[in-house]
C-alpha positions as CSV (number, residue, x, y, z in Angstrom):
1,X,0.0,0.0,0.0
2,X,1.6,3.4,-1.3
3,X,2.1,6.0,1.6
4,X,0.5,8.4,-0.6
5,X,-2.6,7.3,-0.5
6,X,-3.1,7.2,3.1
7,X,-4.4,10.1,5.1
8,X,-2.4,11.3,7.8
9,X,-4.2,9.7,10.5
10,X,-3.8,6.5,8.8
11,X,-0.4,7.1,7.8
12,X,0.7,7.6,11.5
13,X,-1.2,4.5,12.6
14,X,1.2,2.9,9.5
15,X,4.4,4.3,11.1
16,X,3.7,3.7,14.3
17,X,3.0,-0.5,13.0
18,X,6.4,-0.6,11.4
19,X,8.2,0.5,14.7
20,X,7.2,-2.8,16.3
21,X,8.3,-5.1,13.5
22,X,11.9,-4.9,15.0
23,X,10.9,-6.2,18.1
24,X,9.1,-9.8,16.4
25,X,13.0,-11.7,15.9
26,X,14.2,-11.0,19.3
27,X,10.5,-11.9,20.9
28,X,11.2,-15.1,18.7
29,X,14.2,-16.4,20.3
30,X,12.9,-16.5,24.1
31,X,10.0,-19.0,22.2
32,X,11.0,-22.2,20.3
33,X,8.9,-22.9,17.7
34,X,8.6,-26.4,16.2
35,X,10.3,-27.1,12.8
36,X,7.3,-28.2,11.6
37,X,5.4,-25.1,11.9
38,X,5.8,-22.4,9.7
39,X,4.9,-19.0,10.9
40,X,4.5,-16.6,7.5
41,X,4.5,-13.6,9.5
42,X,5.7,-11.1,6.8
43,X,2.4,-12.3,5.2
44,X,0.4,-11.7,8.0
45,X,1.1,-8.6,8.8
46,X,-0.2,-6.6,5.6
47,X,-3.9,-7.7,6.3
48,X,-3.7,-7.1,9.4
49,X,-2.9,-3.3,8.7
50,X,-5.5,-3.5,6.4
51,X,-7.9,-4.8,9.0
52,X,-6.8,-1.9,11.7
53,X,-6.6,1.0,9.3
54,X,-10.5,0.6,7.7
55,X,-11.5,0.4,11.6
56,X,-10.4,4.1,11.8
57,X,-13.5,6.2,12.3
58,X,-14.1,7.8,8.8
59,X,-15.1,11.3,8.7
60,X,-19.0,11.7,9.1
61,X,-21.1,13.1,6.4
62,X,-22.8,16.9,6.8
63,X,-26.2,17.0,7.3
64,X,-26.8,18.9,4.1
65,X,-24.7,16.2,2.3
66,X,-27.4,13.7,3.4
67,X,-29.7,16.3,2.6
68,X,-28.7,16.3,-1.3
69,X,-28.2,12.6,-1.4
70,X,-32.4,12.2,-0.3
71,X,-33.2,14.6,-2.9
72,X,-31.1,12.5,-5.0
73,X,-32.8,9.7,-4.4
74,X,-29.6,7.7,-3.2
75,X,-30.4,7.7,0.3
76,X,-31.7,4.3,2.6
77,X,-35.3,4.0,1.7
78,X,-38.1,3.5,4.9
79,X,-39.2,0.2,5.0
80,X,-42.6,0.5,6.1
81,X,-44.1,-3.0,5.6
82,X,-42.3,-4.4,9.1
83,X,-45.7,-4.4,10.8
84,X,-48.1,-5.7,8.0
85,X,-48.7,-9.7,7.7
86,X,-47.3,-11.4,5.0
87,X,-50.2,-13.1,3.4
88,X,-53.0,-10.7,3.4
89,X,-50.9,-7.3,3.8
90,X,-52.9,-5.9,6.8
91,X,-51.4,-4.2,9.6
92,X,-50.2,-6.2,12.5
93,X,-50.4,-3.8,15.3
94,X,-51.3,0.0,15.4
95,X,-50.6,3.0,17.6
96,X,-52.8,5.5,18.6
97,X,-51.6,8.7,20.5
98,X,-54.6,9.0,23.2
99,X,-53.6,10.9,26.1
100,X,-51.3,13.4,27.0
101,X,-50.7,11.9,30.5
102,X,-50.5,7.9,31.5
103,X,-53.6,5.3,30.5
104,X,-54.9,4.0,33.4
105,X,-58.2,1.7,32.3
106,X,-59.7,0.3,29.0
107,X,-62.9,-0.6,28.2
108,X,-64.2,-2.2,25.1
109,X,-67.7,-2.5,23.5
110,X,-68.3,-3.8,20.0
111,X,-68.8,-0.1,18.8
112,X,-66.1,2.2,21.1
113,X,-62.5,1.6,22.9
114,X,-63.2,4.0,26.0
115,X,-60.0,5.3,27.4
116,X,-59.4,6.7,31.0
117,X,-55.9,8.7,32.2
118,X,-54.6,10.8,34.1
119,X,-56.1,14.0,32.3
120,X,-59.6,15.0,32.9
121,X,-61.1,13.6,29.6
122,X,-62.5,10.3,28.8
123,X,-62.3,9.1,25.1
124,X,-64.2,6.9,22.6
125,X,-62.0,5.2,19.9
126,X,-64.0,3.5,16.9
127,X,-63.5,0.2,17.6
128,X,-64.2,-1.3,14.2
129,X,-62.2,1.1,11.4
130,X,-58.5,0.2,10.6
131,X,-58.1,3.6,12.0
132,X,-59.8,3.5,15.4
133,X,-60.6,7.4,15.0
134,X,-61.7,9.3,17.7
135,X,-65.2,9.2,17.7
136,X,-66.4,11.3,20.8
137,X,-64.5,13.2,24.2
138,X,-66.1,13.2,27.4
139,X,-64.8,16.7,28.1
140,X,-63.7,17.7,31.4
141,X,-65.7,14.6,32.9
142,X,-63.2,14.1,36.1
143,X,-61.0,17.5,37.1
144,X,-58.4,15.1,38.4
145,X,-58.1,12.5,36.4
146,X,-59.8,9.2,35.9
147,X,-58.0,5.9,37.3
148,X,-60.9,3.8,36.1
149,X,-63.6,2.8,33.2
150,X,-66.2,-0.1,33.1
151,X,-68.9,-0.8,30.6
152,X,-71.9,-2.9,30.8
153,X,-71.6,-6.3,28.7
154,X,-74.4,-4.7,26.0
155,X,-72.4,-1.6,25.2
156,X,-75.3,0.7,26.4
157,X,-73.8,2.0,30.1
158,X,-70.8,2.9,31.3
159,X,-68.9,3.9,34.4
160,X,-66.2,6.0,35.6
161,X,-64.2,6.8,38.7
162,X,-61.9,9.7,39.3
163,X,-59.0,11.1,41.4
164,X,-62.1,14.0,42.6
165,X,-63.8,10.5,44.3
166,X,-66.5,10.8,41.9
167,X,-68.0,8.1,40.4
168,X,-70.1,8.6,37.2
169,X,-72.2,6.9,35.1
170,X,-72.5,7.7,30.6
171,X,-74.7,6.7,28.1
172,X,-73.1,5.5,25.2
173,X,-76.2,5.3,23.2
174,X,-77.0,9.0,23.8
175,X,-73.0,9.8,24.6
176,X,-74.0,11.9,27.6
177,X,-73.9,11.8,31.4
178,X,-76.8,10.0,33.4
179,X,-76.2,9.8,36.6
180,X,-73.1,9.5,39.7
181,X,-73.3,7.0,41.9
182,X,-71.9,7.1,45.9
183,X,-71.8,11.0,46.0
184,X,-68.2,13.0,45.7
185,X,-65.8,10.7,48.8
186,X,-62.0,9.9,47.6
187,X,-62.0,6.4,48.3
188,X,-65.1,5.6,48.6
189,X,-65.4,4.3,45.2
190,X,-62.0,3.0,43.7
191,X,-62.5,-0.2,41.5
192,X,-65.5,-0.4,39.5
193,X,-67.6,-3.2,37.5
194,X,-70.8,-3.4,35.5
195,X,-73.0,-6.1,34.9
196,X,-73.8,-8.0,31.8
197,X,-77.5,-5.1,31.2
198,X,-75.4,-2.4,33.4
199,X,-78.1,-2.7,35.7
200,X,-75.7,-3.9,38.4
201,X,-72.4,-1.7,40.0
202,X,-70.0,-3.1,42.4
203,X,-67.6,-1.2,43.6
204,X,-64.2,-1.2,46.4
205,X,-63.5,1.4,48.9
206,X,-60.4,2.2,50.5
207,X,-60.7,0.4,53.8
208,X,-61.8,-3.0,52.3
209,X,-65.4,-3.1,51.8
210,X,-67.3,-4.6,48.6
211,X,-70.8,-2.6,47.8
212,X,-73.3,-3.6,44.8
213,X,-74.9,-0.6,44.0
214,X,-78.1,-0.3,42.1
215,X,-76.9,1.6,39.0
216,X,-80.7,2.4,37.7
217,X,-81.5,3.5,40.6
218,X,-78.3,5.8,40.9
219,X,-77.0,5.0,44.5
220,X,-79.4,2.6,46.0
221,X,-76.9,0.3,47.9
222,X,-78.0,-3.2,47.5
223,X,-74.8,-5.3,49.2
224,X,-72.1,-4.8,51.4
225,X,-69.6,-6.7,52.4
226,X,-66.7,-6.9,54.6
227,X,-63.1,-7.9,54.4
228,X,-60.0,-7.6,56.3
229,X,-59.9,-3.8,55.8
230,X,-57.2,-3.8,53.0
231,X,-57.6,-1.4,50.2
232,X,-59.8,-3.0,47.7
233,X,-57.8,-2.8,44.5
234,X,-60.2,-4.3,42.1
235,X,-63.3,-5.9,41.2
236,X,-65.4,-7.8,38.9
237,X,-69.1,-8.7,38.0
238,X,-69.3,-12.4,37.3
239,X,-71.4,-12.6,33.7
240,X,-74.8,-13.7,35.4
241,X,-74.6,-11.3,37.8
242,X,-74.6,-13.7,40.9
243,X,-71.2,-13.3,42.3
244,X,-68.8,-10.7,43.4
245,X,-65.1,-10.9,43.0
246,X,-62.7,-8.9,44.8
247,X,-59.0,-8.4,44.9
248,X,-57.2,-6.4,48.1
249,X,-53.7,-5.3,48.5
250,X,-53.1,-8.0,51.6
251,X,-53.3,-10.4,48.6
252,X,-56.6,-11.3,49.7
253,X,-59.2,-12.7,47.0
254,X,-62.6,-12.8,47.8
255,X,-66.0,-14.4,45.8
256,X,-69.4,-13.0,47.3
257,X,-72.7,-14.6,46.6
258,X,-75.1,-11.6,45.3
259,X,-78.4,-13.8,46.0
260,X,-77.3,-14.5,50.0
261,X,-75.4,-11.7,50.4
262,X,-72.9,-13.5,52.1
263,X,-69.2,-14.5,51.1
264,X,-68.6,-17.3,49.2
265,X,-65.4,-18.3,49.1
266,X,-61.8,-16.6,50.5
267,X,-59.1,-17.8,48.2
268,X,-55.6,-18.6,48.7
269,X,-52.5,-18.4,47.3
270,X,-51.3,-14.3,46.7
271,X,-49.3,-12.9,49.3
272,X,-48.8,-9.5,47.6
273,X,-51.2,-7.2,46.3
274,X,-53.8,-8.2,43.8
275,X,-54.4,-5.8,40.9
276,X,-57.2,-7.5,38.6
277,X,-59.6,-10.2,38.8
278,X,-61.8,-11.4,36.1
279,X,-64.3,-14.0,35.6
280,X,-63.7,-16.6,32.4
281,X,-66.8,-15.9,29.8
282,X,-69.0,-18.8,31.4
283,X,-68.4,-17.5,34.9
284,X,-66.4,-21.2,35.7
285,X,-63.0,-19.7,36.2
286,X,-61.7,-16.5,38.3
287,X,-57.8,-15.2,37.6
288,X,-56.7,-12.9,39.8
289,X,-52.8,-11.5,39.1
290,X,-50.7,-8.9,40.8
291,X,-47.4,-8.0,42.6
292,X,-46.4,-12.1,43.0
293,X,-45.8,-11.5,39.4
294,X,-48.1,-14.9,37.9
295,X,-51.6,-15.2,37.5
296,X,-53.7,-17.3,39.4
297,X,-56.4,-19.7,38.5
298,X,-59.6,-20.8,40.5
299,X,-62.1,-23.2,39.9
300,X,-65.0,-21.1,41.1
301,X,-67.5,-23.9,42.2
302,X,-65.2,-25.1,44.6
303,X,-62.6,-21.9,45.4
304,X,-59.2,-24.2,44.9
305,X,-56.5,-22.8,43.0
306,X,-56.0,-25.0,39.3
307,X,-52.8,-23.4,37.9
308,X,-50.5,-20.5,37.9
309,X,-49.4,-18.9,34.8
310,X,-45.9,-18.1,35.6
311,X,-43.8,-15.9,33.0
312,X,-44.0,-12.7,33.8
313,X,-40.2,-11.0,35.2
314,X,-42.8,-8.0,36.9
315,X,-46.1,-7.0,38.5
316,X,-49.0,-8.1,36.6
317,X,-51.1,-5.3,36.3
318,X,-53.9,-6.0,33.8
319,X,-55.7,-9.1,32.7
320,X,-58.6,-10.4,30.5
321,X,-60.2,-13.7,29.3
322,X,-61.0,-14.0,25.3
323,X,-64.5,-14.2,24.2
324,X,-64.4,-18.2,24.1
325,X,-62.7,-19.0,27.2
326,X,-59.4,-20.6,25.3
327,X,-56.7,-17.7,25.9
328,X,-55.7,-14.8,28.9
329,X,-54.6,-11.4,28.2
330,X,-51.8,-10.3,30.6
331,X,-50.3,-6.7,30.4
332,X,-47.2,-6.0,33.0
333,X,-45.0,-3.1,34.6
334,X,-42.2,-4.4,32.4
335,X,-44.4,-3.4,29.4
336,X,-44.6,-7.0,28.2
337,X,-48.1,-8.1,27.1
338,X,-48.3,-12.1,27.1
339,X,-50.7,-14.4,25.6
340,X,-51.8,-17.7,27.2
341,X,-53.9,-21.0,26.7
342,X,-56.1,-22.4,29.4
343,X,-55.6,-25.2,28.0
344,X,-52.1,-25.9,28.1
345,X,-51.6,-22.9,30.7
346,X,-48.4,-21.8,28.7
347,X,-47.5,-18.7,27.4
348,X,-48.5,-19.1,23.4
349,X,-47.0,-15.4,23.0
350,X,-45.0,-12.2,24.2
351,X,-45.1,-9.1,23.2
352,X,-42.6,-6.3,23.9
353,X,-43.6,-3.0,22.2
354,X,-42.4,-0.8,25.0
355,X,-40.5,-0.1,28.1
356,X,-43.1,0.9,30.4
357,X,-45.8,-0.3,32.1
358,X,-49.3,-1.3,30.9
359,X,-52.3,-0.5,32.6
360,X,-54.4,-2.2,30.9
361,X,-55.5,-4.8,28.3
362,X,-58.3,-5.9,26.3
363,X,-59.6,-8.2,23.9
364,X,-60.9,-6.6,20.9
365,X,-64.9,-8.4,20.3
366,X,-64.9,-11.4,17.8
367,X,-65.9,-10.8,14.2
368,X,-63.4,-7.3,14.6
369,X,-60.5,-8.3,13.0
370,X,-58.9,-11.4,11.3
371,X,-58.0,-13.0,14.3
372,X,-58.0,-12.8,18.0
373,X,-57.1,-9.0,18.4
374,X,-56.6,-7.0,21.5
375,X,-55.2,-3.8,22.9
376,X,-52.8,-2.6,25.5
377,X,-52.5,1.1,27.2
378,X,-50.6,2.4,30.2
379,X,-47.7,4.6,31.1
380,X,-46.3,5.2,27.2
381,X,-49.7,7.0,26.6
382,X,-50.6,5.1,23.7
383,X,-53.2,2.7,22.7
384,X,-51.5,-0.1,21.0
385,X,-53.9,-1.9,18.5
386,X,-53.3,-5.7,17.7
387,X,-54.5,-7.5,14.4
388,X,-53.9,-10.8,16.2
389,X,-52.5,-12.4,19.2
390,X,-49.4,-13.9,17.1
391,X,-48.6,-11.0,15.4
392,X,-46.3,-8.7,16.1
C-alpha cells in the first residue's frame, strides 16, 4: 500500500506498526517454535494493517450532504411494511396517540374503545375502522383525572371513577352523562364493575369493603360486604350477575354470593397485592394476578386454586379472558403483554412493544378483526392496537 494514498491519520497509525516489526526476531528467540510449523509472518502482517486501518473512524457526512443525497434519491429507503402480515398485507399492530398523561383503564364494547388517564377527559375510539378514530370526548368529565372505566356487557352504560372520588355513570347510546353514583368521597369508590345489562355496579373502597350498587337506581346500595380492611384494588361482576369478585392489596381474594349476600369463598394463594380479577366468559374460572408477578387460576365452584401462569419478570397489572374462554390477556410493569392457553396454561406469545408499564389490556370483540385481536394502554400513553395475538 503506497504511503500516498493514506491520510495522515492512517499514515501515523502505518508508522507507528512498522516500529514494532523490529521487536518480532528477538520476541522469537525467548520462544522455540517447532520445525514443523511455519509461521509466514511477513504475510500476515499486511492484512492485518489493512484490518486496523479501515477500523479508523471515517469522517462523518454533513447534514446537508445527506440532505442532497435524499433529494437525489440515493439515500436508505423507509421500510414500512415491518408491521403488516405477510399473506394478506394488513397491519399487524397500530398506535394511537390517546392521552397526554398515562392510561390507566380500558374498556371495550363492539362499537367504542373508552379510554381513561390521568387528564380529565374520557375518550371513545371507533372500535371497528383500521383507524380507530376518535369518535367522541367526554370533556372535562373528572377535574383530576380518571383511574378507572367499566362498561356494561351490552355496550349501552358505562362507568367511571376519578381522582375528585367521583364516580359517574355515561350513556353510550345517547354519549351523555346520566347519573353518579356514591356521592363525591375519595376512596369511597375506587375499583368499579358493571354487569352484563349495566343494571348492576359493584364497587371497592379504601378500607376494604365490597358494595353492589343499584346503578338504575343511581346510589341505592343493595350489598355490602366486609373484608380484612385492605384497600380494595379491584373488582369484577361475574357474567350472570350472581357473584362478586374482589382483589385487596393483603393479597386477599374474595367471591361473594349476590343472592345470599354473604361470602362465598376466601381464596388462597397471593401474598402480595392483587391488581385485577376477572371471571372466564361462562363464569367457571376466576384469575386474579398482581405484585407475585403470575396469575392465578380458580375453579369457582369449589374456590381451589387450578394453575399459575408463571412468565412474567414484573407485576402483573392488567388481565382479561378471550371471548371463548381458550386464551388470557396479561399486560405488566415491564411493558410485556403475554398471551396464554387455558388449555395448556403456557404462554402461546410475548409481546414487547415498549418499556413501560401497561395498565391495561383488552380483547378486541370477535368478528373485529382477522383474528384474535386485543389492545394494551398504560404509562407510554398510547393505545396499542393488535390484528392478532401472534402478530407482532
Amino acid at each position: 500500500m503506497a504511503m500516498h494514498a493514506l491520510s495522515s491519520s492512517r499514515a501515523g497509525l502505518f508508522a507507528s506498526l512498522q516500529a514494532l516489526l523490529p521487536t518480532i526476531p528477538r520476541m522469537s528467540s525467548a520462544i522455540t517454535i517447532p520445525t514443523t510449523i511455519h509461521l509466514n509472518i511477513p504475510s500476515l502482517l499486511p492484512h492485518l494493517w489493512e484490518s486496523i486501518l479501515r477500523a479508523v473512524p471515517k469522517k462523518k457526512q454533513s447534514h446537508s450532504r445527506k440532505r442532497m443525497r435524499q433529494l437525489a434519491g440515493k439515500a436508505l429507503q423507509d421500510n414500512k411494511a415491518l408491521n403488516r402480515c405477510p399473506a394478506c398485507g394488513g397491519v399487524k399492530r397500530k398506535n394511537v396517540l390517546s392521552h397526554p398523561s398515562d392510561i390507566f383503564s380500558l374498556a371495550v364494547t363492539s362499537r367504542y374503545v373508552i379510554s381513561a388517564s390521568g387528564d380529565s377527559n374520557i375518550k371513545l375510539w371507533d372500535t371497528a375502522s383500521p383507524e380507530h378514530s376518535l369518535l367522541h370526548t367526554f370533556v372535562k368529565a373528572h377535574p383530576l383525572g380518571t383511574h378507572h372505566v367499566g362498561v356494561s356487557r351490552d355496550g349501552r352504560i358505562a362507568a367511571s371513577s376519578g381522582f375528585d372520588g367521583e364516580t359517574l355513570l355515561w350513556d353510550l347510546e345517547q354519549l351523555k352523562r346520566i347519573g353518579s353514583i356514591g356521592g363525591k368521597n375519595p376512596g369511597e369508590v375506587w375499583a368499579l364493575s358493571l354487569s352484563t345489562t349495566g343494571s348492576l355496579l359493584a364497587s371497592t373502597t379504601y378500607d376494604g369493603r365490597v358494595i353492589l350498587w343499584n346503578a338504575l337506581e343511581q346510589g341505592t346500595k343493595l350489598r355490602q360486604y366486609e373484608t380484612k380492611g385492605s384497600f380494595g384494588m379491584c373488582v369484577e361482576i361475574s357474567p350472570d350477575g350472581k357473584l362478586v369478585a374482589s382483589g385487596h392489596e393483603n393479597g386477599g381474594v374474595y367471591i361473594f354470593n349476590n343472592e345470599t349476600g354473604r361470602i362465598f369463598h376466601s381464596l388462597p394463594g397471593l401474598l402480595k397485592p392483587v391488581r385485577c380479577v376477572a371471571f372466564s366468559p361462562a363464569g367457571k374460572l376466576l384469575a386474579a394476578c398482581g405484585d407475585s408477578n403470575f396469575i392465578a387460576l380458580y375453579d369457582v365452584a369449589s374456590g381451589e386454586q387450578v394453575a399459575n401462569l408463571a412468565g412474567h419478570s414484573s407485576w402483573v397489572f392488567s388481565i382479561a379472558w378471550s371471548s371463548t374462554g381458550e386464551y388470557i390477556l396479561s399486560g405488566s410493569f415491564d411493558g410485556k403483554a403475554k398471551v396464554w392457553s387455558t388449555e395448556t396454561k403456557a404462554c402461546v406469545a410475548t409481546h414487547n412493544e415498549t418499556d413501560k408499564a401497561l395498565y391495561a389490556v383488552k380483547w378486541l370483540p370477535k368478528g373485529q378483526t382477522v383474528g384474535e385481536g386485543f389492545l394494551t394502554a398504560g404509562a407510554n400513553r398510547r393505545i396499542c392496537f393488535y390484528r392478532e395475538a401472534t402478530g407482532g
